[in-house]
C-alpha positions as CSV (number, residue, x, y, z in Angstrom):
1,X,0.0,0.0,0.0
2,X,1.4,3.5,-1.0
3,X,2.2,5.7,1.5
4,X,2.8,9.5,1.0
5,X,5.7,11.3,2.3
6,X,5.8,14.7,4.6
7,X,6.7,16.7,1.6
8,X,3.8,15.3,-0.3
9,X,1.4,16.2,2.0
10,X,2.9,19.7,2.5
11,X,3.1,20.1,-1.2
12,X,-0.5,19.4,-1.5
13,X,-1.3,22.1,1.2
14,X,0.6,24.6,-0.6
15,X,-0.1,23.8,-4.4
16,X,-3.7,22.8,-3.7
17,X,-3.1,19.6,-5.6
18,X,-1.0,16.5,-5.8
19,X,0.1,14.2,-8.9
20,X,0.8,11.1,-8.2
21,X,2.3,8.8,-11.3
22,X,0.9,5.5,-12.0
23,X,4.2,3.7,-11.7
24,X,4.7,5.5,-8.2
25,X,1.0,4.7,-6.5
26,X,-0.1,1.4,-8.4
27,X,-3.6,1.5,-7.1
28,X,-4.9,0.3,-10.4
29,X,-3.2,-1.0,-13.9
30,X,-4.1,1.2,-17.0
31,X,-4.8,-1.5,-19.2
32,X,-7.8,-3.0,-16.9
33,X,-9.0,1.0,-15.9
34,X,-9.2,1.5,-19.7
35,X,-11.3,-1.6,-19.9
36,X,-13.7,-0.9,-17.3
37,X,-14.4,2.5,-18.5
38,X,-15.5,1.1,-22.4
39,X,-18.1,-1.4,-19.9
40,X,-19.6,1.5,-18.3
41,X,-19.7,3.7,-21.7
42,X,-21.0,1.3,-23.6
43,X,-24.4,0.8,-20.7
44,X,-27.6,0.6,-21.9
45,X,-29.6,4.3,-20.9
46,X,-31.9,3.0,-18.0
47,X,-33.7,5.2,-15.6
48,X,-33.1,5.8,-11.5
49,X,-29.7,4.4,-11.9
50,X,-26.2,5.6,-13.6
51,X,-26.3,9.2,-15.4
52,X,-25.1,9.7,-18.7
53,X,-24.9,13.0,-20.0
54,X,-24.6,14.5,-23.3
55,X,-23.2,17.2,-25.4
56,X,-23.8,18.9,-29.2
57,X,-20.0,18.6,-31.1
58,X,-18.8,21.1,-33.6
59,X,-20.9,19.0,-36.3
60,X,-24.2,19.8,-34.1
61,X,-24.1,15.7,-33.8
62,X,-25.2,14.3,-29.5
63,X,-22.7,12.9,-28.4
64,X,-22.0,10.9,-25.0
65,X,-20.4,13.2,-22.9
66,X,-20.0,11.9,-19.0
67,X,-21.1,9.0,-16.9
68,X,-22.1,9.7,-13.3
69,X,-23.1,7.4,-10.7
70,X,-21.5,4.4,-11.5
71,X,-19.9,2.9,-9.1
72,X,-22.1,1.0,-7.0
73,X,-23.2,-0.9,-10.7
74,X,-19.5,-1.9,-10.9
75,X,-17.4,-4.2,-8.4
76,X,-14.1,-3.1,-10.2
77,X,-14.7,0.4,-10.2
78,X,-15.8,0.0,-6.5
79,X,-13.0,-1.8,-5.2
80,X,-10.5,0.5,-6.6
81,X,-12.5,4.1,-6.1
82,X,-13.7,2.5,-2.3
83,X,-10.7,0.5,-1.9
84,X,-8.3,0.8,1.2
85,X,-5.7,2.3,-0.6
86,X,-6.9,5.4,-1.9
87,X,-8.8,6.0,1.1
88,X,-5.7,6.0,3.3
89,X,-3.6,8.6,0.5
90,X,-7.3,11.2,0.4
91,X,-7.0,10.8,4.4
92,X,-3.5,11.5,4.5
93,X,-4.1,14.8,3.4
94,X,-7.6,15.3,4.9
95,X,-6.6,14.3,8.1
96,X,-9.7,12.0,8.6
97,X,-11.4,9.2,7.0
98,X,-13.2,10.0,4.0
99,X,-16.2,9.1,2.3
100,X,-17.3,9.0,-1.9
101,X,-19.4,11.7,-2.8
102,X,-19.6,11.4,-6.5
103,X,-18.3,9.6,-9.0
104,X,-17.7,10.4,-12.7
105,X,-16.5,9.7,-15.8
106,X,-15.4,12.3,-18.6
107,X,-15.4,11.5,-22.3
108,X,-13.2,14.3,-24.4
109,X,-14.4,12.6,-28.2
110,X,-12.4,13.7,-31.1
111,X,-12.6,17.6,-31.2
112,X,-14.8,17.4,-28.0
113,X,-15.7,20.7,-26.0
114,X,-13.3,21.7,-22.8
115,X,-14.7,22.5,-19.4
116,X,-15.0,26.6,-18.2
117,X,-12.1,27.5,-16.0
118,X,-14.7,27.1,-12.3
119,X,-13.8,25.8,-9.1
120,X,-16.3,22.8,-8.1
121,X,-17.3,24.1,-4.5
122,X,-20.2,26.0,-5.6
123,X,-21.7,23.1,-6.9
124,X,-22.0,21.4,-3.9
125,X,-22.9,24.1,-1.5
126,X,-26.4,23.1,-1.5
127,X,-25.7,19.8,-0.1
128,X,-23.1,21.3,2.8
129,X,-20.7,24.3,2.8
130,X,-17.4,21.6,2.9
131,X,-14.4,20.7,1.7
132,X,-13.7,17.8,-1.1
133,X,-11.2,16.1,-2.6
134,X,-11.0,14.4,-6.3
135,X,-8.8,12.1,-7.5
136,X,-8.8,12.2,-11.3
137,X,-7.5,9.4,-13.1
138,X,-6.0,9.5,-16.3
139,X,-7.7,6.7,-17.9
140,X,-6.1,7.8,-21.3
141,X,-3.2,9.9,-21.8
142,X,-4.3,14.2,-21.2
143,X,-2.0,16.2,-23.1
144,X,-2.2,19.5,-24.0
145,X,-3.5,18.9,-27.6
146,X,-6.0,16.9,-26.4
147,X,-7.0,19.0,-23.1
148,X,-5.7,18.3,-20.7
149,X,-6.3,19.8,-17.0
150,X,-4.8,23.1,-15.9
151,X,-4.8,24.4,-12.8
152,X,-3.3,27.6,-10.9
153,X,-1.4,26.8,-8.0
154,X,-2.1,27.9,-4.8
155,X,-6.0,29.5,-6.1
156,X,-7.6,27.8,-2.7
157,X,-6.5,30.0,-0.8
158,X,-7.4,33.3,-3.1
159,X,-10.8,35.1,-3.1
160,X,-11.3,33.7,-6.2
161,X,-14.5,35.7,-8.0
162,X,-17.2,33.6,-10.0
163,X,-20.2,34.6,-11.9
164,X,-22.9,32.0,-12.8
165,X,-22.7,30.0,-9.9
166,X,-18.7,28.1,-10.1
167,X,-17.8,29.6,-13.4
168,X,-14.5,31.5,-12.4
169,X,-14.6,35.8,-13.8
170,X,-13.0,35.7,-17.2
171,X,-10.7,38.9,-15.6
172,X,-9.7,36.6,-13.2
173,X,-9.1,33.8,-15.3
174,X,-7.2,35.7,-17.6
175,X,-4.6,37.5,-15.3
176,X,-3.6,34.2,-13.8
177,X,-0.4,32.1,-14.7
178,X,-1.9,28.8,-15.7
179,X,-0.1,25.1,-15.4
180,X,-1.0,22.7,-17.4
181,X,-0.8,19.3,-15.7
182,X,-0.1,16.6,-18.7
183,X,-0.8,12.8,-17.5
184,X,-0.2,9.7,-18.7
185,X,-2.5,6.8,-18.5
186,X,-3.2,5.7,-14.7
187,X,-1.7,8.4,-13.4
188,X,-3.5,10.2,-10.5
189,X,-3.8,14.1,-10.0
190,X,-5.9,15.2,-6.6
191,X,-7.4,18.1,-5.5
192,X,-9.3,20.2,-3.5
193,X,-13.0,21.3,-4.3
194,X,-11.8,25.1,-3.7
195,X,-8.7,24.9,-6.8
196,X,-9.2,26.8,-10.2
197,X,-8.8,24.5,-12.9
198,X,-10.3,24.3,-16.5
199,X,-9.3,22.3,-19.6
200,X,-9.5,22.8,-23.7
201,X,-11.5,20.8,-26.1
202,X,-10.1,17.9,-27.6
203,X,-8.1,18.8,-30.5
204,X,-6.9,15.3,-31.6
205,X,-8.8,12.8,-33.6
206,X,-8.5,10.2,-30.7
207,X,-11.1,10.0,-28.2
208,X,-10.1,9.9,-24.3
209,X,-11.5,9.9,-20.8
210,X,-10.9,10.6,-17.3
211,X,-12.3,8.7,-13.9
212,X,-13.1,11.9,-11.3
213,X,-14.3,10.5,-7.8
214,X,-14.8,13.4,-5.0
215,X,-14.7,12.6,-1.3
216,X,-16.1,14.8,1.8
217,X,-14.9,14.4,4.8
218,X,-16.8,11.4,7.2
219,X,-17.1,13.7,10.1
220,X,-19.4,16.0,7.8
221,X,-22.1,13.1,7.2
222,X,-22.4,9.8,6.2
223,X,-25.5,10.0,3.6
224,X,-24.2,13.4,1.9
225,X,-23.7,10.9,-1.6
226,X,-27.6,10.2,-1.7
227,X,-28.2,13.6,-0.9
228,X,-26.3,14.7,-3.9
229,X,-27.6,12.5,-6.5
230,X,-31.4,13.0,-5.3
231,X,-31.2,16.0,-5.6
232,X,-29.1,16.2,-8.7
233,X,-31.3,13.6,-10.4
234,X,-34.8,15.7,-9.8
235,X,-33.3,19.0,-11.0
236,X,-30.7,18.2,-13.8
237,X,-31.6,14.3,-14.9
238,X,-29.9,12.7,-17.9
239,X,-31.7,13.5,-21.1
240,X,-33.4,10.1,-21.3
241,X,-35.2,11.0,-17.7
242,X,-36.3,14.4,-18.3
243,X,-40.0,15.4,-18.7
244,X,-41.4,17.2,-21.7
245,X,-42.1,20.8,-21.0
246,X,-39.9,20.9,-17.5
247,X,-38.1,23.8,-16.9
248,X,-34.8,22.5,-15.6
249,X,-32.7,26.0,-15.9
250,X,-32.4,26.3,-12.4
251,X,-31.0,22.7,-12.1
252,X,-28.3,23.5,-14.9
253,X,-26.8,26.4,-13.0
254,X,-26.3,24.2,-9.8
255,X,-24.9,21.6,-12.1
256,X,-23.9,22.6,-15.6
257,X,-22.0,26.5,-15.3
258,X,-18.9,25.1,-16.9
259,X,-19.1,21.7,-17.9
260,X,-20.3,21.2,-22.2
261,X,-23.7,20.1,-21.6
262,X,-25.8,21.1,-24.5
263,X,-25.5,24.7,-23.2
264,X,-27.9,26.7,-25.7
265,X,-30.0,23.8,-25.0
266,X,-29.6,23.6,-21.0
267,X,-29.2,27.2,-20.3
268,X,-31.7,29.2,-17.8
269,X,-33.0,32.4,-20.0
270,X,-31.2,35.4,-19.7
271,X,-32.3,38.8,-20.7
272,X,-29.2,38.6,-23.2
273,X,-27.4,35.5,-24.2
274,X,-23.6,35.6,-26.0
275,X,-22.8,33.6,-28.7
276,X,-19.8,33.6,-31.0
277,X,-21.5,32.1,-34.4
278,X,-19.1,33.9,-37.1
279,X,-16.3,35.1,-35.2
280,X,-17.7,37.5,-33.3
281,X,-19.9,37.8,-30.0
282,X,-23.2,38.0,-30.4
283,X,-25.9,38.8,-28.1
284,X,-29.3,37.5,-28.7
285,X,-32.2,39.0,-26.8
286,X,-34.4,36.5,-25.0
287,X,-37.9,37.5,-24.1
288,X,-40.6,35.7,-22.7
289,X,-42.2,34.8,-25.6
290,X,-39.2,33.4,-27.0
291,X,-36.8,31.3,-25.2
292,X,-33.6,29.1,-25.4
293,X,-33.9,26.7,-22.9
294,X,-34.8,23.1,-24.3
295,X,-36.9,22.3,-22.2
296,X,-39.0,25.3,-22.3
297,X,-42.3,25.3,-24.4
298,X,-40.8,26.5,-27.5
299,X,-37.0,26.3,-28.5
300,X,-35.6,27.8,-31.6
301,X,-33.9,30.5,-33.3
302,X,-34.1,33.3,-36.3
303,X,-30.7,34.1,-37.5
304,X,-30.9,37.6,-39.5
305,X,-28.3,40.1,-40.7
306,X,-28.5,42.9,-42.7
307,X,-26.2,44.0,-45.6
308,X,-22.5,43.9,-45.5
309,X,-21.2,47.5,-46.8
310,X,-17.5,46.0,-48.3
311,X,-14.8,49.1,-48.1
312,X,-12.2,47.1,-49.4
313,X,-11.3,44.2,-50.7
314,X,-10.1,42.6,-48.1
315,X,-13.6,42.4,-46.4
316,X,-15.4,41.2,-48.9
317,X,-16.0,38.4,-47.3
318,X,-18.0,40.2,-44.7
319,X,-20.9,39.7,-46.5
320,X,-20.7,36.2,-46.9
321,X,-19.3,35.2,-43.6
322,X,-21.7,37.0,-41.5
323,X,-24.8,35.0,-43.7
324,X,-23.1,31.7,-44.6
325,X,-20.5,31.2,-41.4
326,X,-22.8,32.5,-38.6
327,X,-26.2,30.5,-39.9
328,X,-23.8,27.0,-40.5
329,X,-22.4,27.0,-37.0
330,X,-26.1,28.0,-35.7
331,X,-27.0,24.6,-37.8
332,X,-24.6,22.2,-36.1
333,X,-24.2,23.8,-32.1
334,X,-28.1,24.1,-31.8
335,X,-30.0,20.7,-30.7
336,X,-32.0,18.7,-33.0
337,X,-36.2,18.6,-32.7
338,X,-36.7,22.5,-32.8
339,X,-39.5,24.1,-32.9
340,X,-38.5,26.6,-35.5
341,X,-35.6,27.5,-37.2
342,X,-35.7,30.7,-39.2
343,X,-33.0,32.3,-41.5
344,X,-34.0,35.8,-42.7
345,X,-32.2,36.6,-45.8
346,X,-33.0,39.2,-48.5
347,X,-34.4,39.3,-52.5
348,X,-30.9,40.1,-53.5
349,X,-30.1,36.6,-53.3
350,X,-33.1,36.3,-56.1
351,X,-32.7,39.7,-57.6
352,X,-29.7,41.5,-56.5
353,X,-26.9,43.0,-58.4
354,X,-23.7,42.3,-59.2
355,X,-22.1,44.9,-57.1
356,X,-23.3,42.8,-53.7
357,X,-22.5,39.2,-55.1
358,X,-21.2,38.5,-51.9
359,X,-24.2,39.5,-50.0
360,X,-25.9,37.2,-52.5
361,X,-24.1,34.2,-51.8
362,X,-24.4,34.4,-48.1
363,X,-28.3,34.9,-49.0
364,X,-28.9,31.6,-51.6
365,X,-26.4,29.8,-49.0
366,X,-29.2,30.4,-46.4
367,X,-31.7,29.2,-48.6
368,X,-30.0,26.0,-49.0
369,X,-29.4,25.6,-46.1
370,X,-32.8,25.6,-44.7
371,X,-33.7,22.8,-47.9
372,X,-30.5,20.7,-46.4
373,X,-32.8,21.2,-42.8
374,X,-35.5,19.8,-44.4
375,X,-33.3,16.6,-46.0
376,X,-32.9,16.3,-42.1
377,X,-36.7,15.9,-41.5
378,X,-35.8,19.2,-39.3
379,X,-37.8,22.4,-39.3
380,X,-36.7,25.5,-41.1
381,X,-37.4,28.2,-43.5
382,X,-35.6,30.9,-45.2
383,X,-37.2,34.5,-45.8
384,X,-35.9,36.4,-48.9
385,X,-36.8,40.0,-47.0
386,X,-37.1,42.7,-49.6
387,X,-37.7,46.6,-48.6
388,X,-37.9,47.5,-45.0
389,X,-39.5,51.2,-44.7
390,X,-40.0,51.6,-40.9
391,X,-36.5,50.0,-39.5
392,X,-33.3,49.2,-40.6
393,X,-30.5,51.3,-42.2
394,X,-32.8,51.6,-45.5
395,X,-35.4,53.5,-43.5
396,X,-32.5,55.5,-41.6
397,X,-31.3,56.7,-44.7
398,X,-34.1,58.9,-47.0
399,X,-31.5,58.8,-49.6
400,X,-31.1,55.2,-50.3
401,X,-34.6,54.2,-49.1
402,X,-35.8,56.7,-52.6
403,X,-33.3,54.8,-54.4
404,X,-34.4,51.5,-54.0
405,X,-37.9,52.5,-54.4
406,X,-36.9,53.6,-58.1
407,X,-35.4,50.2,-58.6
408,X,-39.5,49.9,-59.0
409,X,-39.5,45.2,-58.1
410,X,-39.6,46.5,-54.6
411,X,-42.9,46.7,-52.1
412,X,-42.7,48.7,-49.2
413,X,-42.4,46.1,-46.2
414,X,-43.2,47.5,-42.7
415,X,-42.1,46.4,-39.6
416,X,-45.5,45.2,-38.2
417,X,-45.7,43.0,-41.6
418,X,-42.3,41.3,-40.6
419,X,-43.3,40.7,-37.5
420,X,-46.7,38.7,-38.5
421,X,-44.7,36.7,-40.9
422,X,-42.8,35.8,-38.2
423,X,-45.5,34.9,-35.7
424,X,-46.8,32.6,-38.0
425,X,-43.4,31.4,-39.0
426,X,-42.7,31.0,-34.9
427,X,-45.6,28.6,-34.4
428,X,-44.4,25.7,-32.5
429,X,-47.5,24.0,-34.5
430,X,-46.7,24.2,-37.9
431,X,-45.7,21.2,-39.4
432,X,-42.9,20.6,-41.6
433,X,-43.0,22.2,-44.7
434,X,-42.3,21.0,-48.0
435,X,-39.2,22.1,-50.2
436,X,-41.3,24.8,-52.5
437,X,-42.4,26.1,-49.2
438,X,-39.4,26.6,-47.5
439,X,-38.2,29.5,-48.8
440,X,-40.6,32.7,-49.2
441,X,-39.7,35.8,-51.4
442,X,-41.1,38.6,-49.0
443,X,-41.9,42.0,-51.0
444,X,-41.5,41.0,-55.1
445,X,-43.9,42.8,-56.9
446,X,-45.1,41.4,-60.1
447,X,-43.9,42.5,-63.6
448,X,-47.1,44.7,-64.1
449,X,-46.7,46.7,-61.3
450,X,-43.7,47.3,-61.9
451,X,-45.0,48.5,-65.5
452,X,-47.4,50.6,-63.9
453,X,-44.7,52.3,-61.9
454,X,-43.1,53.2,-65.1
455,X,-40.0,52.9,-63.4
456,X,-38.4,49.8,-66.3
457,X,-35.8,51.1,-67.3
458,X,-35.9,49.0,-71.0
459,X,-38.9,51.5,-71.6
460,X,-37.3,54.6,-71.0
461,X,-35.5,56.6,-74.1
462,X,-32.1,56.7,-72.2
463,X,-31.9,52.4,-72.7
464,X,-33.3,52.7,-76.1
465,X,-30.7,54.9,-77.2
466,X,-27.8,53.0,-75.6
467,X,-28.8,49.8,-76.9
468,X,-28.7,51.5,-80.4
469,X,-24.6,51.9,-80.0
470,X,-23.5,48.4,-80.0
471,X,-19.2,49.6,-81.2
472,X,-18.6,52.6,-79.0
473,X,-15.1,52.3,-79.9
474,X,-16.2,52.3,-83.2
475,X,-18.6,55.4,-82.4
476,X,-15.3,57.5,-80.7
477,X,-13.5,57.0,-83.6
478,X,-16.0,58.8,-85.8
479,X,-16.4,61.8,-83.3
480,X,-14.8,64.9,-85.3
481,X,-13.6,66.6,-81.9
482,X,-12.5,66.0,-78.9
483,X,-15.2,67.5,-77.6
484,X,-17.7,65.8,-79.1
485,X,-15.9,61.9,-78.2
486,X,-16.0,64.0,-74.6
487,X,-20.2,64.2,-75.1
488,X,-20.3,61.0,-76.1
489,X,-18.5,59.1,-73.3
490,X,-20.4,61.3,-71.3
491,X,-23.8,60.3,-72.6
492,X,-23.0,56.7,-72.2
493,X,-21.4,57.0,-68.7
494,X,-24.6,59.2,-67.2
495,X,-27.0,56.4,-68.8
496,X,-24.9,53.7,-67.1
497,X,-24.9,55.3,-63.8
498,X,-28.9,56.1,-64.7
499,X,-29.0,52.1,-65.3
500,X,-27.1,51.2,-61.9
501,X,-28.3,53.9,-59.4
502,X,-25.3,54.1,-56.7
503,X,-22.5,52.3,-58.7
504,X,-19.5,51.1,-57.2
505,X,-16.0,51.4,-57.8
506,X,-15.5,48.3,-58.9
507,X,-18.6,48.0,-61.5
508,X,-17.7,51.7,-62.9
509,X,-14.1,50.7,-63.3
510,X,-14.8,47.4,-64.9
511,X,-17.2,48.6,-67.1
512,X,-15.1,51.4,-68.4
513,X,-12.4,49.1,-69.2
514,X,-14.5,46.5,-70.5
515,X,-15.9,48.7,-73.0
516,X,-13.1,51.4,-73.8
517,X,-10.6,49.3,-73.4
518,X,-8.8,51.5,-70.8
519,X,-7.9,51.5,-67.1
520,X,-9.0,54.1,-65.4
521,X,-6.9,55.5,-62.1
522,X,-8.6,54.5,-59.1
523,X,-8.2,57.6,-57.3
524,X,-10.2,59.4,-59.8
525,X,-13.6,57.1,-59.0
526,X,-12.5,57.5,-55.1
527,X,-12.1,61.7,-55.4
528,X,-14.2,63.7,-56.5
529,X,-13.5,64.2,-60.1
530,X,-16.4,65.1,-61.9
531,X,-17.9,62.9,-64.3
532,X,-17.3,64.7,-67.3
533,X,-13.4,64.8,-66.1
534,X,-12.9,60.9,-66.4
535,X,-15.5,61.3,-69.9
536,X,-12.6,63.7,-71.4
537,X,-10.1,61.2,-70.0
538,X,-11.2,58.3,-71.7
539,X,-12.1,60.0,-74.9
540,X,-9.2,61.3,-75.3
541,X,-6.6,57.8,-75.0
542,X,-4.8,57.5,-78.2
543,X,-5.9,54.1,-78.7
544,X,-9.4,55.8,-79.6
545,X,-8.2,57.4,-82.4
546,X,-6.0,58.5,-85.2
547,X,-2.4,60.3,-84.6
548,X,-3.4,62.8,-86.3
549,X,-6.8,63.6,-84.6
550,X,-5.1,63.1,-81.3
551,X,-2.8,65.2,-82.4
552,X,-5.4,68.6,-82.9
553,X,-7.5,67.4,-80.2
């Protein structure tokens, strides 16, 4: 039987924790702990006896996650969790005898989520305001690529701050020096309930897992163990024992502040809740007509985002990333069996122009992606949005809002309209909808109205006469001045601009040099040259004409 040392005990005092390697403590060989742990995974899901808890991977796939309460349905686990010899290390450095609490078993699958920095105290207090220990076998190798613990030495005896019950204040968290504590399989690292520690996800492809069992003293109770699981098991059961329509919020911030359960699933509602679904935080307000919580009467979400305005080059993927990145990583962290999943896109997916092609691909990437929902047998529907008048930065700008009303395909869409479609969108009773009626185009008008606006643009004189002028070159070199090639370009620049209402720099600078043949300095489209400037410029390019008439002009 191992026996620790005076310096091991005062290390553990000081530090907070202890490792102890396998080949040093031999409570237990690695080859039959990694055995027992595949029996125990591998358990049928039965109710009123072991707990096995689940979480949502990166794919949005349920996966097994932990095993709790195991031990008394396995004699090896017993013998070596119960067993003489670890009791006599724990009460070592207790200083009495001490008795299981809980018992656990930690699955980190291939790219599997990490665990909050938190201490665990707080998750006991209900049950008694004490002291615990854990020893945390390494029933496969932790490393650091596949996440393993870290702890801050010495943090039990700081006023450590937490929010949200044990979950340790990111400022906190983040001004500490953190050790990671790398182990190999069967070794043993121990702890006290008051220690800061935390872990990554799993980063590897292999899976591995880690045996926790917590011990409280014996002069603080001998039933504390039922006490715990009672309780846990009536406010935050295994997914297989919970009852439809059971709020168990309050259960998951006893239980579940930092571990991976299926947080957007399990969370309590908050006014606000942050999410990071492209890259950046998001906060989504929660109301009490519409809530997160699984377990709630209705669960699901509308993911919306308005136009991307791309400055540069550089950022055009804005547009796209902010549509296609945040709606797929809604798709695979959310739970499936929702009661709605909306994804409000736009018409210029369906309609748009050129200039916002990336704002249109983030749009028809929404669409399909509410048709790959439905492949799933999983609610969802996309809304192509067309013309808000009464909110948004359309309506904020009197400008733009009159320009897209010439456009003349575009209703007027107000804000009490969006918010019926939604309603009925919302409805926790509407069945699944077929393909064709998955995606709605919100505020098209029809070709006659559009005709009756008189707004089409292949009626008006300005497109009749440019489609007469089919070799402009051709057209310039006829021009018997300069400034009459100047009038000309002019013309056809003023009806292209007339044609594209708000052209960008990178249509007008295409289109000039498709069509002239020239490139134009980009520092004339980004000043403010007038347009008749960058007319005379382009007219007057030798390659439009003759030597000799560039000559006088």
């Amino acid at each position: 039987m191992y026996t620790l040392t005076p310096s091991q005990v005062e290390s553990y005092h000081r530090d907070g924790f202890l490792l102890l390697r396998v080949g040093e403590h031999k409570l237990v060989d690695p080859v039959k702990l990694a055995k027992w742990t595949e029996e125990v995974k591998s358990w049928p899901r039965v109710k009123g006896k072991w707990m096995p808890y689940d979480e949502i991977n990166i794919k949005g796939e349920r996966q097994l996650m932990r095993t709790e309460n195991f031990v008394d349905y396995h004699d090896d686990f017993k013998k070596l969790v119960c067993g003489e010899a670890l009791a006599g290390i724990l009460g070592a450095l207790a200083g009495e005898d001490m008795l299981l609490f809980k018992d656990k078993i930690n699955y980190k699958q291939p790219r599997g989520n990490g665990f909050q920095a938190h201490l665990d105290a707080p998750a006991y207090d209900h049950i008694g305001r004490i002291e615990h220990i854990t020893a945390n076998f390494a029933i496969d190798p932790a490393t650091i690529e596949n996440g393993c613990l870290e702890v801050v030495p010495g943090s039990h005896k700081m006023n450590v701050p937490c929010i949200d019950g044990g979950r340790i204040d990111p400022a906190w968290e983040k001004a500490q020096e953190w050790l990671t504590v790398p182990l190999e399989a069967g070794d043993v690292l121990i702890f006290g309930s008051h220690l800061a520690h935390r872990s990554e996800k799993n980063d590897t492809d292999k899976a591995r897992a880690s045996l926790y069992a917590t011990f409280h003293g014996k002069s603080d109770g001998l039933d504390l163990r039922q006490k715990y699981y009672v309780h846990r098991r009536a406010n935050f059961p295994p997914d297989h024992e919970r009852e439809p329509g059971k709020d168990y919020s309050q259960g998951f911030k006893t239980y579940g502040f930092a571990a991976p359960f299926s947080k957007i699933a399990d969370a309590a509602p908050h006014t606000k809740l942050e999410m990071d679904i492209s890259g950046q935080s998001v906060y989504i307000a929660v109301g009490s007509n519409v809530s997160i919580p699984r377990y709630s009467p209705y669960l699901g979400i509308c993911k919306a985002r308005s136009g991307a305005k791309i400055q540069h080059l550089r950022r055009l993927g804005d547009g796209i990333e902010s549509k296609a990145t945040g709606s797929w990583n809604l798709h695979a962290l959310l739970p499936p069996g929702l009661d709605f999943f909306l994804l409000v896109a736009s018409l210029n997916g369906i309609v748009g122009g050129c200039a916002q092609a990336n704002y249109a691909a983030g749009n028809t990437f929404q669409d399909t992606l509410a048709q790959y929902h439905l492949s799933l047998s999983e609610k969802a529907v996309s809304l192509d949005l067309g013309l808000m008048v009464s909110e948004g930065v359309v309506a904020e700008d009197k400008s733009l809002l009159a320009s897209m009303r010439r456009l003349g395909h575009l209703m007027d869409i107000t804000q009490g309209e969006l918010l019926a479609i939604l309603d009925y969108y919302c409805d926790p009773a509407l069945p699944l909808l077929s393909s064709d009626q998955a995606q709605i185009l919100i505020g098209l008008e029809t070709p006659a109205a559009v005709q009756a606006k008189g707004l089409l643009l292949t009626d008006t004189e300005t497109f009749n006469k440019q489609n007469i002028v089919t070799n402009r070159i051709a057209a310039l070199h006829g021009a018997t001045s300069g400034e009459q090639a100047t009038e000309t370009v002019l013309g056809w620049f003023i009806a292209k601009i007339a044609e594209v209402l708000g052209l960008g720099l990178c249509i007008s600078k295409n289109w000039l040099t498709r069509e002239f043949g020239v490139e134009i300095q980009v520092f004339l489209l980004l000043g403010n040259t007038p347009i008749q400037e960058i007319a005379k410029d382009v007219a007057l390019r030798p390659t439009h004409r003759s030597d000799e008439r560039a000559e006088k002009i």
